[in-house]
C-alpha positions as CSV (number, residue, x, y, z in Angstrom):
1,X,2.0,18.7,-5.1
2,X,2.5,19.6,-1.4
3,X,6.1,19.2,0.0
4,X,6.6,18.9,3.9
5,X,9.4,18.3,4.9
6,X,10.8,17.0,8.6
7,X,13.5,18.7,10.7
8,X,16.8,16.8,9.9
9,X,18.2,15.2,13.1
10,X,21.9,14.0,14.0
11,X,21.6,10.7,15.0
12,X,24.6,8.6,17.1
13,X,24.2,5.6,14.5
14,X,26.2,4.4,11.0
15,X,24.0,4.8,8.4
16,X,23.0,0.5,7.4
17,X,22.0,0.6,11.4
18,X,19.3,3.2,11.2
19,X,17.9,1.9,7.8
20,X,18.0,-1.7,8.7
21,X,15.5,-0.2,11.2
22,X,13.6,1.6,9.3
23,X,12.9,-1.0,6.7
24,X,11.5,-3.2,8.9
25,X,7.5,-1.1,9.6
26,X,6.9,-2.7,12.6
27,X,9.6,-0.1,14.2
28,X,7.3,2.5,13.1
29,X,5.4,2.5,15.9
30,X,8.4,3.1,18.4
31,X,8.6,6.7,16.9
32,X,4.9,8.0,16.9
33,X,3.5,10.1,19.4
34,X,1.8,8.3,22.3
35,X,-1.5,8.7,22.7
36,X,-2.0,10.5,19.4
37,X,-2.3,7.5,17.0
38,X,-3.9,4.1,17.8
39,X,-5.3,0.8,15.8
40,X,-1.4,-0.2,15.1
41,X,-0.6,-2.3,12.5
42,X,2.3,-4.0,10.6
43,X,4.2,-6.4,8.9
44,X,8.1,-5.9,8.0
45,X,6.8,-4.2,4.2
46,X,3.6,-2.5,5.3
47,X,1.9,-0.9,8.4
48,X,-1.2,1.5,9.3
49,X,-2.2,3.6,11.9
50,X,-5.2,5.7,12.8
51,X,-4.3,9.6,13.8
52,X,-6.6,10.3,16.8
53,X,-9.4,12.7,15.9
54,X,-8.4,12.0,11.8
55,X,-7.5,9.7,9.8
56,X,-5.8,6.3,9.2
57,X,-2.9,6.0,7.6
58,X,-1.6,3.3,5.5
59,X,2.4,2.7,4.4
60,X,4.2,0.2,2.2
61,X,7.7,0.2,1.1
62,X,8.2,1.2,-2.7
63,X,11.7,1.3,-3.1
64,X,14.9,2.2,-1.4
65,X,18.6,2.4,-1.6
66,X,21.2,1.0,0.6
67,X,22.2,2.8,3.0
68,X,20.7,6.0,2.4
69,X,17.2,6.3,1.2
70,X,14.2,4.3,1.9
71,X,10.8,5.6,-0.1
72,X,7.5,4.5,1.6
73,X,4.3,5.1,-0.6
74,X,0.4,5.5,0.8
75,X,-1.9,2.4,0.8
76,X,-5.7,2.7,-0.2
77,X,-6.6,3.3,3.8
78,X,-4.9,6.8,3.3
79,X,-6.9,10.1,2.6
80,X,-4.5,11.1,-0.2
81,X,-1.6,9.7,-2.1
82,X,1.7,10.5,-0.8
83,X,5.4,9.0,-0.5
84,X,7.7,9.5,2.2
85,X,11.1,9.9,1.5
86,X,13.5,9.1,4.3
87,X,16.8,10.2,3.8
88,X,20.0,9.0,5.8
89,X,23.3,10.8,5.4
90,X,26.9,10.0,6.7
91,X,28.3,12.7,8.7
92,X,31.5,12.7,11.1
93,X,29.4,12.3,14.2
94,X,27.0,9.6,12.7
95,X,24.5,9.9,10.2
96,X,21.9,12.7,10.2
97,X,18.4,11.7,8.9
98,X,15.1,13.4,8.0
99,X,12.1,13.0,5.6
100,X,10.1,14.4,2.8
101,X,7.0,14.2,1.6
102,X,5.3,14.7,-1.2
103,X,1.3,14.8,-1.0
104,X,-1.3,15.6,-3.8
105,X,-3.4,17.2,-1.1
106,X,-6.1,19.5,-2.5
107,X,-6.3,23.1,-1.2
108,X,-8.8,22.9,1.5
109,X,-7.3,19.4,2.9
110,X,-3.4,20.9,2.6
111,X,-4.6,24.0,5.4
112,X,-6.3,21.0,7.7
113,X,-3.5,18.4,7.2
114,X,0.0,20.4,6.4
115,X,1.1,21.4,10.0
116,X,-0.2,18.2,11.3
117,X,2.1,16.1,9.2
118,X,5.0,18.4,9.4
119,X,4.4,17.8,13.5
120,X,4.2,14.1,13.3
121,X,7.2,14.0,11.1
122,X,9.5,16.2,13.0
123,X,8.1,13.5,15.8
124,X,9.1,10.7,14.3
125,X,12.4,12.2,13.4
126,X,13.1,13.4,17.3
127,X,12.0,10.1,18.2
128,X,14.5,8.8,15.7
129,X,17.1,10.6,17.0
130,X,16.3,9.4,20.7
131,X,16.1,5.8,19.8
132,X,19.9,5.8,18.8
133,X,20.9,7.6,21.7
């Protein structure tokens, strides 16, 4: 198992305010790089993407907890299983947030994919952090 896991980011939000965002998928795509994914898809429980030059990605909720933890799990479209854990903590200035994943990515995909994804999701959680700001 492969574990990559994102920068963790202060962000100027109570915790319910950035997971109420983050459970609803469509507000995935306001944190991905631009102009590095396209084909955009989603519904409040699922969404999908296409990485430029790669692969598409597919995400559905599979569990979370109120108001700290949301777990998203890869779809069938995706090139390997993996869940994302997003994590959302209370601190004094607001909550501070980042994600883990955890891929069964074989050897020779983990050296193509690995700083990739740790890229797109210190991205996401920068882009996280901006959103709030």
């Amino acid at each position: 198992m492969t574990v990559i896991e994102s920068q963790k980011v202060e962000v100027n939000a109570k915790q319910d305010a950035i997971f109420d965002f983050l459970m609803d998928l469509q507000n995935l795509e306001k944190l991905l790089p631009e102009g590095k994914v396209s084909d955009f898809k989603a519904s409040s429980d699922t969404c999908s993407f296409k990485v430029m030059g790669a692969y598409k990605i597919g995400l559905k909720h599979k569990s979370n907890q109120k108001p700290n933890n949301i777990i998203l799990e890869s779809d069938a479209d995706s090139p390997f299983p993996f869940d994302l854990d997003i994590k959302i903590d209370e601190i004094a200035s607001g909550s501070a947030a980042y994600m883990v994943s955890n891929a069964d990515i074989n050897f020779f995909l983990k050296q193509m994919v690995e700083k990739p994804l740790k890229a797109l999701f210190d991205h996401i959680a920068a882009q996280l952090k901006a959103h709030f700001e």
